[in-house]
C-alpha positions in Angstrom: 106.2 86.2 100.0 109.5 88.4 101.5 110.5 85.1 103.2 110.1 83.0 100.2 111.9 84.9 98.0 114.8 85.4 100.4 115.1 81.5 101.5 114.8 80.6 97.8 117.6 83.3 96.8 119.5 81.8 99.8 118.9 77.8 99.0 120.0 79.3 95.5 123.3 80.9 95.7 124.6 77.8 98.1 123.5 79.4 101.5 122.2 78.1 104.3 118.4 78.9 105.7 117.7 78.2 109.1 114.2 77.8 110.1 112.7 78.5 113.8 109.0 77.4 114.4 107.9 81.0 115.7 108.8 84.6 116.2 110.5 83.9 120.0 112.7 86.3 121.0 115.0 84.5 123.1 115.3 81.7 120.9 115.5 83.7 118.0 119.1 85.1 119.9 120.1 81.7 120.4 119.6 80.9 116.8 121.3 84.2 115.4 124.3 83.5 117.5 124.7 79.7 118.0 124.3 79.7 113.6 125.7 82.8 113.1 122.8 84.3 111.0 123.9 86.7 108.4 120.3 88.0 107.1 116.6 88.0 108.8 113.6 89.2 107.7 112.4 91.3 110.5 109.1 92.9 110.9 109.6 96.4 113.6 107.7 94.8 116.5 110.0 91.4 116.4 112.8 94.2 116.5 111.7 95.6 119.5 111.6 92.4 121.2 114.9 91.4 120.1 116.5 94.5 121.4 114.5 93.7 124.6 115.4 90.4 124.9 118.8 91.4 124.6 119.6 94.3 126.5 122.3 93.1 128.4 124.2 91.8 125.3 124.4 88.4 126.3 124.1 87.4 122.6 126.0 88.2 120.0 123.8 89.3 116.7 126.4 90.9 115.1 126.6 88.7 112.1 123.2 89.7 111.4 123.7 92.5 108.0 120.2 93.9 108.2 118.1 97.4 107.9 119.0 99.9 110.3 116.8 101.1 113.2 117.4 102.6 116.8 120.6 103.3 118.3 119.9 100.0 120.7 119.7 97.6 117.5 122.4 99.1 115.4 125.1 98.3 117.8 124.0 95.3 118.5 123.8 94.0 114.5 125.9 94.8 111.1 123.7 97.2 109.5 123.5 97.7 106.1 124.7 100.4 104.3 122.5 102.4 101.5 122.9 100.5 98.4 121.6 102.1 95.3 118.1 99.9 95.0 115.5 99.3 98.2 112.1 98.0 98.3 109.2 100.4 98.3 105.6 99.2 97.9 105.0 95.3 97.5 102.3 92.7 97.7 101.9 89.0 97.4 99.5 89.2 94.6 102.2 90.8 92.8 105.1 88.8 93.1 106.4 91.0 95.9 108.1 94.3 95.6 106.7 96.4 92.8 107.9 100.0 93.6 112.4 100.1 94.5 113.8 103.1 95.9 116.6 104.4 93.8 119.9 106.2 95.7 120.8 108.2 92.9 117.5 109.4 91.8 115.5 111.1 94.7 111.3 110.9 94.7 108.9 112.3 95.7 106.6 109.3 97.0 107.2 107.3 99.8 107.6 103.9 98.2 109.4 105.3 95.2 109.8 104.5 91.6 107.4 101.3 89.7 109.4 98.4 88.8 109.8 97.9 84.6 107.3 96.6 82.5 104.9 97.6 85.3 101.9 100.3 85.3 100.5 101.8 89.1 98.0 104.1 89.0 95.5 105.2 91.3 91.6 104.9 91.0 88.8 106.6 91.9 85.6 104.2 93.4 84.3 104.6 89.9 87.3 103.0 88.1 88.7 106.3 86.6 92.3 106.9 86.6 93.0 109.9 89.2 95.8 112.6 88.3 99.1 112.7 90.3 98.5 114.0 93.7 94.7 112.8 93.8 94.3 109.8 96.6 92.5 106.8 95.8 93.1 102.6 95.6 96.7 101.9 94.3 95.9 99.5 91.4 98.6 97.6 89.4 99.0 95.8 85.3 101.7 94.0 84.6 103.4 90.4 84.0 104.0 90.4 87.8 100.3 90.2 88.3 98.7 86.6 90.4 96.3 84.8 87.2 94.0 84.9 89.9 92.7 83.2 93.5 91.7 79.4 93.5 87.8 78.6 94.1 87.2 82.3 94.5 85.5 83.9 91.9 83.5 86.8 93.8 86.9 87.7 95.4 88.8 87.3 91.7 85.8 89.6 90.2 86.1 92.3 92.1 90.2 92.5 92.7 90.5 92.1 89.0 87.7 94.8 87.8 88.4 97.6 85.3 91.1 95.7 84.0 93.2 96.0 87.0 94.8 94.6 90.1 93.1 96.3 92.7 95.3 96.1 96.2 93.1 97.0 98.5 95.6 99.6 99.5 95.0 103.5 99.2 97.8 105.7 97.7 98.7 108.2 95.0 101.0 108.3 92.0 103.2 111.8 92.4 104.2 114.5 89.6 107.5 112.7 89.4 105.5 108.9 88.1 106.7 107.8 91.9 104.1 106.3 94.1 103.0 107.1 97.6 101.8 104.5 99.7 99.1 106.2 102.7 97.5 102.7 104.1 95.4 99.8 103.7 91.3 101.0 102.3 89.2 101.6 104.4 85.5 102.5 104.7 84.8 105.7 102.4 83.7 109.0 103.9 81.5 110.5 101.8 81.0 114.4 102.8 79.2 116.2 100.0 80.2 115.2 97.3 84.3 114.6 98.2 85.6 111.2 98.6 87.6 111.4 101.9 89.7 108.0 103.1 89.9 107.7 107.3 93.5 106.2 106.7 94.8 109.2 104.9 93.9 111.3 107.7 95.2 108.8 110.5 98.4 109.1 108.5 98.4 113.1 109.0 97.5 113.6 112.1 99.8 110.7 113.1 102.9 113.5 112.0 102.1 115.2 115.1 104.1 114.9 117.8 101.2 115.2 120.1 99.4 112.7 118.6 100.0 109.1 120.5 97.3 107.1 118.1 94.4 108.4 116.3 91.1 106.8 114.4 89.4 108.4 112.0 85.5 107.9 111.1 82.1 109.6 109.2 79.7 110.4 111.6 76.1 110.8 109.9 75.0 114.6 108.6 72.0 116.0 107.6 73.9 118.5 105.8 76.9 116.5 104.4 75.9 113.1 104.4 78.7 112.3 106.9 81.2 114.6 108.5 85.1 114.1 109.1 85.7 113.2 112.7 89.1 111.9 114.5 89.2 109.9 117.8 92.8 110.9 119.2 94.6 109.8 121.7 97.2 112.5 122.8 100.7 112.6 123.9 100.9 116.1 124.9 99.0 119.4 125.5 97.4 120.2 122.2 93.8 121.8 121.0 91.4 120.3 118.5 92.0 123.5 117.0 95.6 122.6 116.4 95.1 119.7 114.6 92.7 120.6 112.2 95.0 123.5 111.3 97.8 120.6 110.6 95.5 118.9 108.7 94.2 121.7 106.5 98.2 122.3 106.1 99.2 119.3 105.2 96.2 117.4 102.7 93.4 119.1 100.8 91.3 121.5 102.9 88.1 119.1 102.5 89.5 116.5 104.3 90.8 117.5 107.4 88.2 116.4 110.6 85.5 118.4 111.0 85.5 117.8 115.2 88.6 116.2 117.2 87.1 113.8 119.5 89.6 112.9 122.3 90.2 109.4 124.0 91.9 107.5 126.7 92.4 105.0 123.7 91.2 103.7 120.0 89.8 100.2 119.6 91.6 98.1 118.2 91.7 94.2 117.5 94.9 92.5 116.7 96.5 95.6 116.4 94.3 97.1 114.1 91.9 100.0 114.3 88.4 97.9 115.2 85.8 100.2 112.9 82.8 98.3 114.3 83.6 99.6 117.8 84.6 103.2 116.4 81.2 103.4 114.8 79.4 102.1 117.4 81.3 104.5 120.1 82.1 107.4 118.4 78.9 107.1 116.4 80.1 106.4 112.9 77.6 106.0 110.1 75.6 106.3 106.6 79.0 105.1 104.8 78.3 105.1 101.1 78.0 102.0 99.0 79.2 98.5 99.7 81.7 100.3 103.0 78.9 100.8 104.7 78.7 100.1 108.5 76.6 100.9 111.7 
């Protein structure tokens, strides 16, 4: 959907779109230069590559006006300059970008300020509409909102239920009416009786520096019903003891991992964290409802 709208806003102001079959670095250098390519919508890891790729500065991206990154990629493009408006939180079901970062109005969520005409809340598993601050799935009304998916009516019942667009993503609306976007859902921990997301804590424990990559999972409890545990892989010297203190800083004292397991690495498949083989390494379990695994 980012591509769409951007060739389409291209094809209609006059512009020219040029078109490469896939993301290859080197021929997406020869492209920007050879055309002289003044926009790009570039994902972080086909960033990295181009500034690989191009190390030596044998091509010449400067035309390219795009988002600003690392020292390596600014000098080698045109980058933008902070306009008033930028995109927060979007999704294809939506239309796109639904949340806009305003320059002259400072929020306190990470993906800003709703769009007009729109209303973002969160929800709890139950369908009831969680107060600022509270973390649960980001849902979304509005005349930006799909009709619906083709042929796919167990899929449209349950994205559309309570009257919502549910996004499949976990977030929180803030004091302010801005929204915070944490992560895609995830399987629900259930410890007493506190709902607990893993990707909310892979977000916090990713702020520390000693933190490299982390998973998060609910291991079964006879107490409990499942307890907090976190997989990490470090970057540095640092104690378990450490972490769950940054936690228990940083998000509700409930949440924060109940034992730090640590790993030479997290599985993962296609980049993702692979839940399956957390559970069945870590041993992950008794998930409530229709999350469950292992």
């Amino acid at each position: 959907m980012g591509t769409l709208k951007t060739t389409l806003a291209t094809y209609a102001a006059g512009g020219t779109n040029v078109f490469v079959r896939k993301s290859d670095p080197l021929e997406l250098c020869q492209t920007i230069e050879q055309e002289r390519c003044t926009g790009a919508f570039l994902q972080p890891a086909t960033v990295e590559k181009l500034v690989e790729t191009n190390h030596d500065r044998r091509f010449d991206l400067s035309s390219l006006r795009v988002k600003p990154g690392s020292d390596e990629w600014n000098a080698m493009i045109s980058p933008l300059g902070p306009g008033r408006y930028r995109s927060g939180y979007g999704q294809t079901e939506l239309g796109g970008v639904v949340t806009f970062h305003d320059g002259q109005r400072p929020a306190l969520g990470s993906a800003g300020f709703p769009a007009p005409l729109l209303r973002i809340q969160a929800l709890d598993p139950d369908g009831c509409v969680l107060p600022p601050g509270e973390t649960g799935e980001l849902v979304v009304r509005g005349p930006v909102v799909a009709c619906g998916y083709h042929d796919r009516p167990e899929e449209q019942r349950q994205r559309q239920r309570f009257g919502w667009h549910h996004t499949n993503d976990i977030g929180r609306t803030e004091a302010d009416g801005s929204v915070t976007f944490i992560g895609p859902k995830t399987p629900l921990i259930k410890s007493a009786a506190e709902n607990i997301y893993p990707t909310e804590v892979e977000a916090c424990l990713r702020q520390h520096a000693s933190v490299q990559d982390v998973g998060v999972l609910g291991v079964p409890d006879p107490v409990w019903g499942q307890a907090v545990t976190a997989v990490v892989v470090p970057a540095g010297v640092v104690s378990a003891e450490e972490l769950i203190a940054h936690c228990r800083a940083h998000i509700a004292s409930y949440k924060k991992p109940r034992q730090i397991l640590f790993a030479e690495h997290v599985p993962r498949c296609n980049g993702d964290i692979d839940r399956a083989a957390l559970d069945a390494t870590f041993g992950g379990g008794g998930y409530p409802g229709a999350g469950q695994q292992g």
